[in-house]
VMD Tcl script that builds the backbone (N, CA, C; Angstrom):
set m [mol new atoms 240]
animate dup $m
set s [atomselect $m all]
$s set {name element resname resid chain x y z} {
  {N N UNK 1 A -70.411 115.916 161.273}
  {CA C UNK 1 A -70.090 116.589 160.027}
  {C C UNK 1 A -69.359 117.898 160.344}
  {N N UNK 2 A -68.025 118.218 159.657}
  {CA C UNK 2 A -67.666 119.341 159.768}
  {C C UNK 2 A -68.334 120.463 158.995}
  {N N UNK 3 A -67.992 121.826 159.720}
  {CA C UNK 3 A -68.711 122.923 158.781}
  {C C UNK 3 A -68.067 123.219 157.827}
  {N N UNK 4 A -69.044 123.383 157.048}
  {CA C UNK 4 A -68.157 123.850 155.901}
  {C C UNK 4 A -68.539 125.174 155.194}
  {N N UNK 5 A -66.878 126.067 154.864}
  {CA C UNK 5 A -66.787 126.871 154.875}
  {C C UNK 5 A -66.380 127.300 153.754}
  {N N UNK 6 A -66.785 128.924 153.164}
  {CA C UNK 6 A -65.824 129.350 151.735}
  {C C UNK 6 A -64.548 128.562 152.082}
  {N N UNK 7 A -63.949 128.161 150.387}
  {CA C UNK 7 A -62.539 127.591 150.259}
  {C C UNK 7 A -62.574 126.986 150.451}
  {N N UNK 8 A -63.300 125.651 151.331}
  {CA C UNK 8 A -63.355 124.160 151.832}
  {C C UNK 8 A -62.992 123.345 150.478}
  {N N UNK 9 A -61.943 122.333 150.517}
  {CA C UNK 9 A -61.634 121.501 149.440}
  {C C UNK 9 A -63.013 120.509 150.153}
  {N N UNK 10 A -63.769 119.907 149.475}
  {CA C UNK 10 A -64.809 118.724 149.242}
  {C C UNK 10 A -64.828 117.887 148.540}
  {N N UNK 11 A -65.124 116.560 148.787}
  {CA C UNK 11 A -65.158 115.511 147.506}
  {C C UNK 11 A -66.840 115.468 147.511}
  {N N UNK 12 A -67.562 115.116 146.259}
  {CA C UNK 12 A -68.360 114.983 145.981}
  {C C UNK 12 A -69.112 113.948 145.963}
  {N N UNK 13 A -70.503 113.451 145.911}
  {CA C UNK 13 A -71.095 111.953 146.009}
  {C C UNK 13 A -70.416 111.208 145.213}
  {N N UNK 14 A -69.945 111.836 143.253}
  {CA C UNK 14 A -69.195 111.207 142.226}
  {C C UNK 14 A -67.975 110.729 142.634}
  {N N UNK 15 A -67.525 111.571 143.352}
  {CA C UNK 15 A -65.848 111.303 143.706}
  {C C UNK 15 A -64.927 112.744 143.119}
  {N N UNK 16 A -65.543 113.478 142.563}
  {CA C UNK 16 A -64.903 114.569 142.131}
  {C C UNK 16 A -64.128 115.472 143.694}
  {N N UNK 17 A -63.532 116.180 143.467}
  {CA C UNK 17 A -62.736 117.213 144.201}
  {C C UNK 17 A -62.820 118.605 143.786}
  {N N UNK 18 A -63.306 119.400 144.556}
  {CA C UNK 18 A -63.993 120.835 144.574}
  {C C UNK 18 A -63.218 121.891 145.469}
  {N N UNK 19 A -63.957 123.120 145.045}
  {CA C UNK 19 A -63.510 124.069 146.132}
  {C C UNK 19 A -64.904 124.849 146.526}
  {N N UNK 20 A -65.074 125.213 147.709}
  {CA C UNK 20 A -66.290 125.450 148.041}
  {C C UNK 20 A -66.187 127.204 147.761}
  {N N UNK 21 A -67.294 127.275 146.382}
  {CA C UNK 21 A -67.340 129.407 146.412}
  {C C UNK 21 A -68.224 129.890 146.721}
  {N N UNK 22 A -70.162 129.166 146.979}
  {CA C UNK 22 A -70.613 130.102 147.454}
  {C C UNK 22 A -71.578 129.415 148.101}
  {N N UNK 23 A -72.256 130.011 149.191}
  {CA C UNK 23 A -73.181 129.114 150.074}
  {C C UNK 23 A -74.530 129.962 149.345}
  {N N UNK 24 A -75.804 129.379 149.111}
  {CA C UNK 24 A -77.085 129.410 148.994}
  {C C UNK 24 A -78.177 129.210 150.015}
  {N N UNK 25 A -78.784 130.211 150.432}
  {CA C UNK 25 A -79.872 129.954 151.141}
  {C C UNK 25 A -81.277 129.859 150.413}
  {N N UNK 26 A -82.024 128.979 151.118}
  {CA C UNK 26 A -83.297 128.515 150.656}
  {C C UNK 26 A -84.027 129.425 150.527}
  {N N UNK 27 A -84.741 129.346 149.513}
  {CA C UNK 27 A -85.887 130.357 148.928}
  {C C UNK 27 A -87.331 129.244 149.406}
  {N N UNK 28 A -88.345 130.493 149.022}
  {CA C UNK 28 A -89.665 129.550 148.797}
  {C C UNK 28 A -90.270 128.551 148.568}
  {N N UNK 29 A -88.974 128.186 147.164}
  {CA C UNK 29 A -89.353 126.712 146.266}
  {C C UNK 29 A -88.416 125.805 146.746}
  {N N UNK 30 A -87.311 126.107 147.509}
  {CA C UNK 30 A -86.251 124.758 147.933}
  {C C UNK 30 A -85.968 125.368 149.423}
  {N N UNK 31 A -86.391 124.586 150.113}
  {CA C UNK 31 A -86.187 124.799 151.557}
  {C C UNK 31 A -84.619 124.236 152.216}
  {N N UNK 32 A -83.515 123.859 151.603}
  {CA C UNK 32 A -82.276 123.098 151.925}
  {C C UNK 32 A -81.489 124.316 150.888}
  {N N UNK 33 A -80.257 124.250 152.236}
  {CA C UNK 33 A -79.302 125.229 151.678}
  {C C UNK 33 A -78.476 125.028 150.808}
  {N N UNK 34 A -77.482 125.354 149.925}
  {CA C UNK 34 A -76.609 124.299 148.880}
  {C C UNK 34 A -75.475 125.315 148.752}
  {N N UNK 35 A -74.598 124.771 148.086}
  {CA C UNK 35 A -73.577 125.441 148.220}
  {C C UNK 35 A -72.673 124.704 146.622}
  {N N UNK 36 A -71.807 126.007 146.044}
  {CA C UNK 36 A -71.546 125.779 144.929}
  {C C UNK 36 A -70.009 125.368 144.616}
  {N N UNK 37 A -69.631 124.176 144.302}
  {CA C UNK 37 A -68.633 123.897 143.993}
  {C C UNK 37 A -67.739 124.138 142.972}
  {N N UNK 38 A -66.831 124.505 142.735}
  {CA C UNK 38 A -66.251 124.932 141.327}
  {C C UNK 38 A -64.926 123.827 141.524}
  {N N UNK 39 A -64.982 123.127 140.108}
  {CA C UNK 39 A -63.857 121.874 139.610}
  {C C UNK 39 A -62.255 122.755 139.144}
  {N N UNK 40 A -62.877 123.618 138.094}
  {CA C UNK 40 A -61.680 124.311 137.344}
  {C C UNK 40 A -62.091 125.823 137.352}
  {N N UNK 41 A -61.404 126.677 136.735}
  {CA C UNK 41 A -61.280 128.352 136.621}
  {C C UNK 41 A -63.138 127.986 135.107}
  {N N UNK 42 A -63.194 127.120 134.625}
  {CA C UNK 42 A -64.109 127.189 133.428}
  {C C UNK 42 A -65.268 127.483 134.543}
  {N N UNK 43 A -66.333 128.550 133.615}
  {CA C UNK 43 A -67.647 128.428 134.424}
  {C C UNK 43 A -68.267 127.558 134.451}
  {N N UNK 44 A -68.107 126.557 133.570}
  {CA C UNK 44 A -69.522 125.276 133.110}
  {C C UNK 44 A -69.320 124.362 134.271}
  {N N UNK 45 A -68.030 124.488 135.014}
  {CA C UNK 45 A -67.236 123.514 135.289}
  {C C UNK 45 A -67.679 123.272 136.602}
  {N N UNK 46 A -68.556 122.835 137.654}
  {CA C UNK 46 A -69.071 123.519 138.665}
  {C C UNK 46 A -70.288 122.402 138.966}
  {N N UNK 47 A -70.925 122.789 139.913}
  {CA C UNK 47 A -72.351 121.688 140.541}
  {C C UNK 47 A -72.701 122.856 142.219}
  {N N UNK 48 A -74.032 122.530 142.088}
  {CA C UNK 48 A -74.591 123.011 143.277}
  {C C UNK 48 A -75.046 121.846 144.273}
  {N N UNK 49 A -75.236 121.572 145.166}
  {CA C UNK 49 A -75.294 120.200 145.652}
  {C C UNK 49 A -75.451 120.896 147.585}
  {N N UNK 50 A -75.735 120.197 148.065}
  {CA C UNK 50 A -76.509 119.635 149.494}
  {C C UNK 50 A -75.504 119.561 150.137}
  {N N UNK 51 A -75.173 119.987 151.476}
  {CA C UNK 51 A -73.926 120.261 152.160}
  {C C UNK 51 A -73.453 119.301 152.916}
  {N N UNK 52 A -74.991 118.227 152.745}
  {CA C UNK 52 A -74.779 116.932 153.663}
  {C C UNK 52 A -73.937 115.910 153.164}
  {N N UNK 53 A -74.290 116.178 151.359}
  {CA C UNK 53 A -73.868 115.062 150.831}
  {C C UNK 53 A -72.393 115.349 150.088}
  {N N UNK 54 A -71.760 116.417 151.271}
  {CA C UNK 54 A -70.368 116.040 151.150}
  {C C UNK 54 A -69.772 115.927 152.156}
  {N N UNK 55 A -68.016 115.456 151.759}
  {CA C UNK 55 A -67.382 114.979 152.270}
  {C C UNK 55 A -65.677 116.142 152.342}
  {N N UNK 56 A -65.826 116.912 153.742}
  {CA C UNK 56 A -64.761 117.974 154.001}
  {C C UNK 56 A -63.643 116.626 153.908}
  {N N UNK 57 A -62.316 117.410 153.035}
  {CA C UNK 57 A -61.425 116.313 153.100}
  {C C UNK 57 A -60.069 117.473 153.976}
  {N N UNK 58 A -60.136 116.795 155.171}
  {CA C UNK 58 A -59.277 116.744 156.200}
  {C C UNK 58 A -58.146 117.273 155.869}
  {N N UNK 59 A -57.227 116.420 154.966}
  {CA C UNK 59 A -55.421 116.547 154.939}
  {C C UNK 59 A -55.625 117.549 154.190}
  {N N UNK 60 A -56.627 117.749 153.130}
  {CA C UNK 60 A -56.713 119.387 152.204}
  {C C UNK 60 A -56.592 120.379 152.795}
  {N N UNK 61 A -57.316 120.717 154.039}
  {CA C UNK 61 A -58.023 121.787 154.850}
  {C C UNK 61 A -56.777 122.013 155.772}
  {N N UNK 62 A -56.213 121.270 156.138}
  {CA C UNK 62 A -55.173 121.281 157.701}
  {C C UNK 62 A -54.211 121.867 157.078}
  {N N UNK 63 A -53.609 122.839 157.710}
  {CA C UNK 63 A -51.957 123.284 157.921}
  {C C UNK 63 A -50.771 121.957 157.407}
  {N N UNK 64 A -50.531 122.212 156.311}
  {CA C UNK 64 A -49.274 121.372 155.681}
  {C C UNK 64 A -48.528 122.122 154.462}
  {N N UNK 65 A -47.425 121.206 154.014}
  {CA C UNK 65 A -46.778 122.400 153.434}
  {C C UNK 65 A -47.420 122.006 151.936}
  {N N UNK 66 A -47.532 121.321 151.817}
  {CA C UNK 66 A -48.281 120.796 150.343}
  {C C UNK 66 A -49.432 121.657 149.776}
  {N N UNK 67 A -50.523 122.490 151.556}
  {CA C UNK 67 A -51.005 123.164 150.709}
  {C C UNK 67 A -50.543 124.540 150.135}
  {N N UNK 68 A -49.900 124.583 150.165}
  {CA C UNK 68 A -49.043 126.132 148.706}
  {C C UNK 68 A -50.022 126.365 148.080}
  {N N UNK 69 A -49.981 124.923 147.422}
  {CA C UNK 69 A -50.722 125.240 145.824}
  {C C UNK 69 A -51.860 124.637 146.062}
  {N N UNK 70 A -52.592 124.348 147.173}
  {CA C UNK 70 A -54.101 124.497 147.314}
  {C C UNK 70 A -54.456 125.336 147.375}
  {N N UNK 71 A -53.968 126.570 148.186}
  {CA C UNK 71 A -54.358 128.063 148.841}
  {C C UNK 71 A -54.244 128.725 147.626}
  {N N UNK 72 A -53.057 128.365 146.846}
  {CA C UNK 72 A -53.466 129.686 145.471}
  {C C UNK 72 A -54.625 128.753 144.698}
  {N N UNK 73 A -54.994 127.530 144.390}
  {CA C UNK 73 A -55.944 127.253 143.451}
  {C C UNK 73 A -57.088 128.129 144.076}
  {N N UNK 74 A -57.857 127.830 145.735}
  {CA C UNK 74 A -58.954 128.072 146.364}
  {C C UNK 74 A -58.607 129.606 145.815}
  {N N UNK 75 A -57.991 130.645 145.574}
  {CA C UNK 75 A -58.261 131.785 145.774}
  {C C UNK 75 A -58.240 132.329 144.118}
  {N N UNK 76 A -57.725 131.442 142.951}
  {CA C UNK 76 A -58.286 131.743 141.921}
  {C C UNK 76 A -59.439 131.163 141.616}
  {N N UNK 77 A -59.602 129.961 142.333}
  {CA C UNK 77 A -61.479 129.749 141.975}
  {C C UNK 77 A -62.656 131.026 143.087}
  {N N UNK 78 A -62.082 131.390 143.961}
  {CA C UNK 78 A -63.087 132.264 144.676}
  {C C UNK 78 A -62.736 133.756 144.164}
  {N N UNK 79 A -61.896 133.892 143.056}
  {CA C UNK 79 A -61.981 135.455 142.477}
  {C C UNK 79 A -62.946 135.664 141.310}
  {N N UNK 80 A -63.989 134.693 141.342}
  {CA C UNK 80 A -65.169 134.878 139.873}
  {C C UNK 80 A -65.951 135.872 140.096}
}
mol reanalyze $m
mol bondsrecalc $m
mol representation Tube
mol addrep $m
């Protein structure tokens, strides 16, 4: 499994496509770390979920020219 990091594009168990904004550490009552995905700029728009049960998508993450307009989406979803 790769690590995954703020800004990580992820697909989800559903099949959705995310951007990774904030990592969670375990408290008292949930011992597993989670980390929060955001879909769109909407707040509702979003899921917290298990770091296992995703999937880092590769061609998103790597140096290409396509991502342009990944790098500006990841950085208006991580300005909330």
């Amino acid at each position: 499994m790769r690590l995954i990091t703020l800004g990580s594009i992820v697909k989800t168990p559903s099949g959705r496509i995310g951007v990774v904004i904030k990592w969670h550490v375990w408290s008292d009552f949930d011992v597993y770390d989670r980390v929060s995905i955001a879909f769109s700029k909407k707040r509702s728009d979003g899921v917290v979920l298990r770091p296992e049960l995703l999937e880092v998508l590769e061609w998103a993450n790597e140096k290409n020219p396509s991502k342009q307009y990944l790098n500006s989406r990841v950085e208006e979803l991580c300005k909330k």
